[in-house]
N, C-alpha and C positions, 0 to 999 in steps of 0.2 A: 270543850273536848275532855272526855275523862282521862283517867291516868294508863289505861289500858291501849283508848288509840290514840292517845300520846305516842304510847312507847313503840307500837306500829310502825306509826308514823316514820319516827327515826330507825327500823329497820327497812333494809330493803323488801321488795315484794316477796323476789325468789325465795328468800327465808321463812317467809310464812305459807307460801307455798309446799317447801319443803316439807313441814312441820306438820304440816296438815294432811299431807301425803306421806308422813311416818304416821301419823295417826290411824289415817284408812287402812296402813297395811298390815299394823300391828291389829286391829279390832278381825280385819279381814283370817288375818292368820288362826288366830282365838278361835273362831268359829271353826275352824275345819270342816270347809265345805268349799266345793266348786261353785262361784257364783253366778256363771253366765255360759254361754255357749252349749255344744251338744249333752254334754256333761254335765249338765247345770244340776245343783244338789247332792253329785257324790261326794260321801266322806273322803276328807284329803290332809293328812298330816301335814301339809306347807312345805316339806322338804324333798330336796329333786336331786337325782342322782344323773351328772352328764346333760344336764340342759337346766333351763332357769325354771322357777317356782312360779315366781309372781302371774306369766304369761299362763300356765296352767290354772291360777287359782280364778284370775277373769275367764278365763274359759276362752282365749285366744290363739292360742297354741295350736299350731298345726290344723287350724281351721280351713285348711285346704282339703285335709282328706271326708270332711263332714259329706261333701256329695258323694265320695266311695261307700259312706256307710250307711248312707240313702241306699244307693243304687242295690246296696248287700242284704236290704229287706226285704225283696222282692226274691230272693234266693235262699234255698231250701239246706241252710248250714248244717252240718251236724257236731262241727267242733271248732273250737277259736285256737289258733298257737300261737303268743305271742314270744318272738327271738327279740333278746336285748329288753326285759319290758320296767328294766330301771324300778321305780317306785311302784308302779301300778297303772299310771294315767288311763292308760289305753286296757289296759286286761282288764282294769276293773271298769270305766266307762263302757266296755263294749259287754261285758258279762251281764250289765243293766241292761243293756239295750238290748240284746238279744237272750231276753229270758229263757230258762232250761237247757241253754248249750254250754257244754264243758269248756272249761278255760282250762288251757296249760299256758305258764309264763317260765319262761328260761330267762335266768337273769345269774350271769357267772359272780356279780361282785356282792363281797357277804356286804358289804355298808346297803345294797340295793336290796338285798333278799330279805334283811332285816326291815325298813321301810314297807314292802312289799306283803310283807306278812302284816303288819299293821295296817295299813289301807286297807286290806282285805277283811280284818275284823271289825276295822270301823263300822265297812258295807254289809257286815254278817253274810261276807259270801264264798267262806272256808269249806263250804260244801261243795263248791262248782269250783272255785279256781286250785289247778294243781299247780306248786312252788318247785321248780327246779331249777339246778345250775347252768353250766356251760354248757352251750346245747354245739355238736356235731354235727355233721351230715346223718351218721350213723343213730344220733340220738332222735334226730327230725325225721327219720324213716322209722322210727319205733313208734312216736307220739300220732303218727297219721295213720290211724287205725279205724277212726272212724272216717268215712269222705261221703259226700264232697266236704271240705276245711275252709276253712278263713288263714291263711299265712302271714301275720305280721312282722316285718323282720327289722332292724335296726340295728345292726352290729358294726358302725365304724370301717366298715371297709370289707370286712368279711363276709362279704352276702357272694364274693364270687364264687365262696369256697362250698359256702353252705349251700344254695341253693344250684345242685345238679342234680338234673333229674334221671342222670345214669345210678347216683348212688341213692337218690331218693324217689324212687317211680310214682309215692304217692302222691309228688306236686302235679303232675300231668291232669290231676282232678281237682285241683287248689285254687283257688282264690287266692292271689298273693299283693301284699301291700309292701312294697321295699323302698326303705329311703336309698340313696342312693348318695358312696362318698366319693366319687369322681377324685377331691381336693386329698383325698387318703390314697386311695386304690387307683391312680388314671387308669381310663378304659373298661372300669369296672362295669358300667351302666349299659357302654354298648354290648359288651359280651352277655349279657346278661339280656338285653334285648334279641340278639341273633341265637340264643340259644333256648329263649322260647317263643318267637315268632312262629313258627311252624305247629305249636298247638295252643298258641293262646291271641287271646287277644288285647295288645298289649297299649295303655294310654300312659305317658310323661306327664305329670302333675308337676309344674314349678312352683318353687317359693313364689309368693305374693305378698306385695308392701301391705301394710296392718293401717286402719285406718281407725279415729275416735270409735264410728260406727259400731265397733267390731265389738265395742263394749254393753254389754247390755246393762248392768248391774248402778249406774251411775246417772244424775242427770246430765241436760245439756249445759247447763254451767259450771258444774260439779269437772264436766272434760273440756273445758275452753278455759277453766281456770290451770287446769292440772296437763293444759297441751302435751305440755314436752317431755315432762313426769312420765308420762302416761305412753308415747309413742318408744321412751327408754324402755318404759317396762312390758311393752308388747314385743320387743326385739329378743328374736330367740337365736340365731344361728347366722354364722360366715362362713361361707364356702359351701355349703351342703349343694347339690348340683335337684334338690326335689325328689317325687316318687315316681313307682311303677305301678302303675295299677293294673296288673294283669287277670283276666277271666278268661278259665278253660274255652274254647271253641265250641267242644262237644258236650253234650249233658252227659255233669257225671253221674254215676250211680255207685252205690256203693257194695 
């Protein structure tokens, strides 16, 4: 036995384990890139504002909404708005996917805006995506100028506020994606369904448990040695109550 798995040896496994999965994250990070999931290949500085990194950089992160952005190909966008859009995950993975449509991202916190502006030069995509702050009701009825839209919204509780379509008539033609924080705002989610039932049509998207699977970027021994590592670092959120995925009834027009 050499002196190396000697010394092994006399440590526990977890510890090499560990060691080995600070390896992959730090090499992982170095490269700034998304390495698996819808996203796979965009530029990504490694730093998260209001949710975890690591789950972003395997490309597991809110892998629930991938079938929304399926379903959103087949539909004739003419502009993205993301509310709350943090670092970028989503404004800049979705400005790749849906090449030539404008992005706007409202994101209130300057530690976010700044992130946000990086990730975007990473992706050289300071052409399409427009950087703004705290977005309003009154701000989100100015930005929906082109429709039909894509509505991204994530604001901790404040989606009751934001999204009314008495002070914003241009969501009645919207595509809207909203997390939804029940465990912030109770009642948030149903009001919020009862108040566009009558022109949209509306699906609840829950959290789903994350599974090895979910990983692409890794072998299969590579995730049976890194189990438990790895099911920490797919764990994104407590309490969030899932999405809305709401689609106008009527074909919009613009």
């Amino acid at each position: 036995m050499g002196i190396l798995q000697f010394a092994r040896a006399l440590v526990p496994s977890p510890f090499h384990r560990y060691h080995y999965a600070h390896s992959l994250l730090q090499k992982w990070e170095s490269e700034r890139r998304i390495l698996g999931g819808r996203y796979a290949g965009m530029r990504y500085t490694s730093r998260a504002v209001g949710s975890v990194s690591i789950a972003k950089i395997l490309g597991t992160y809110e892998r629930e909404l991938n079938r929304v952005w399926k379903d959103l190909e087949r539909q004739s966008l003419s502009l993205i708005v993301d509310v709350g859009a943090a670092e970028g995950y989503h404004a800049i993975g979705l400005a790749r996917e849906f090449a030539d449509i404008p992005v706007i991202a409202f994101e209130e916190t300057e530690q976010g805006r700044r992130l946000l502006h990086k990730n975007v030069a990473l992706n050289e995509l300071q052409a399409r995506i427009r950087i703004d702050g705290r977005c309003e009701p009154e701000d989100l009825a100015r930005a929906l100028q082109s429709l039909p839209a894509l509505v991204l919204v994530d604001v901790e509780g404040y989606e009751g506020v934001l999204l009314d379509p008495q002070r914003v008539p241009g969501l009645m033609q919207c595509h809207m994606v909203v997390e939804i924080h029940d465990h912030i705002e109770p009642g948030v989610g149903r009001r919020i369904v009862e108040r566009f039932a009558p022109s949209h049509n509306v699906v609840a998207i829950p959290c789903e448990s994350r599974h090895l699977g979910d990983i692409q970027n890794l072998g299969v021994m590579q995730k049976l040695y890194l189990k438990s590592i790895l099911k920490r670092w797919m764990r994104e959120r407590i309490g969030d109550s899932g999405w809305l995925y709401m689609t106008p009834m009527y074909r919009p027009h613009g």
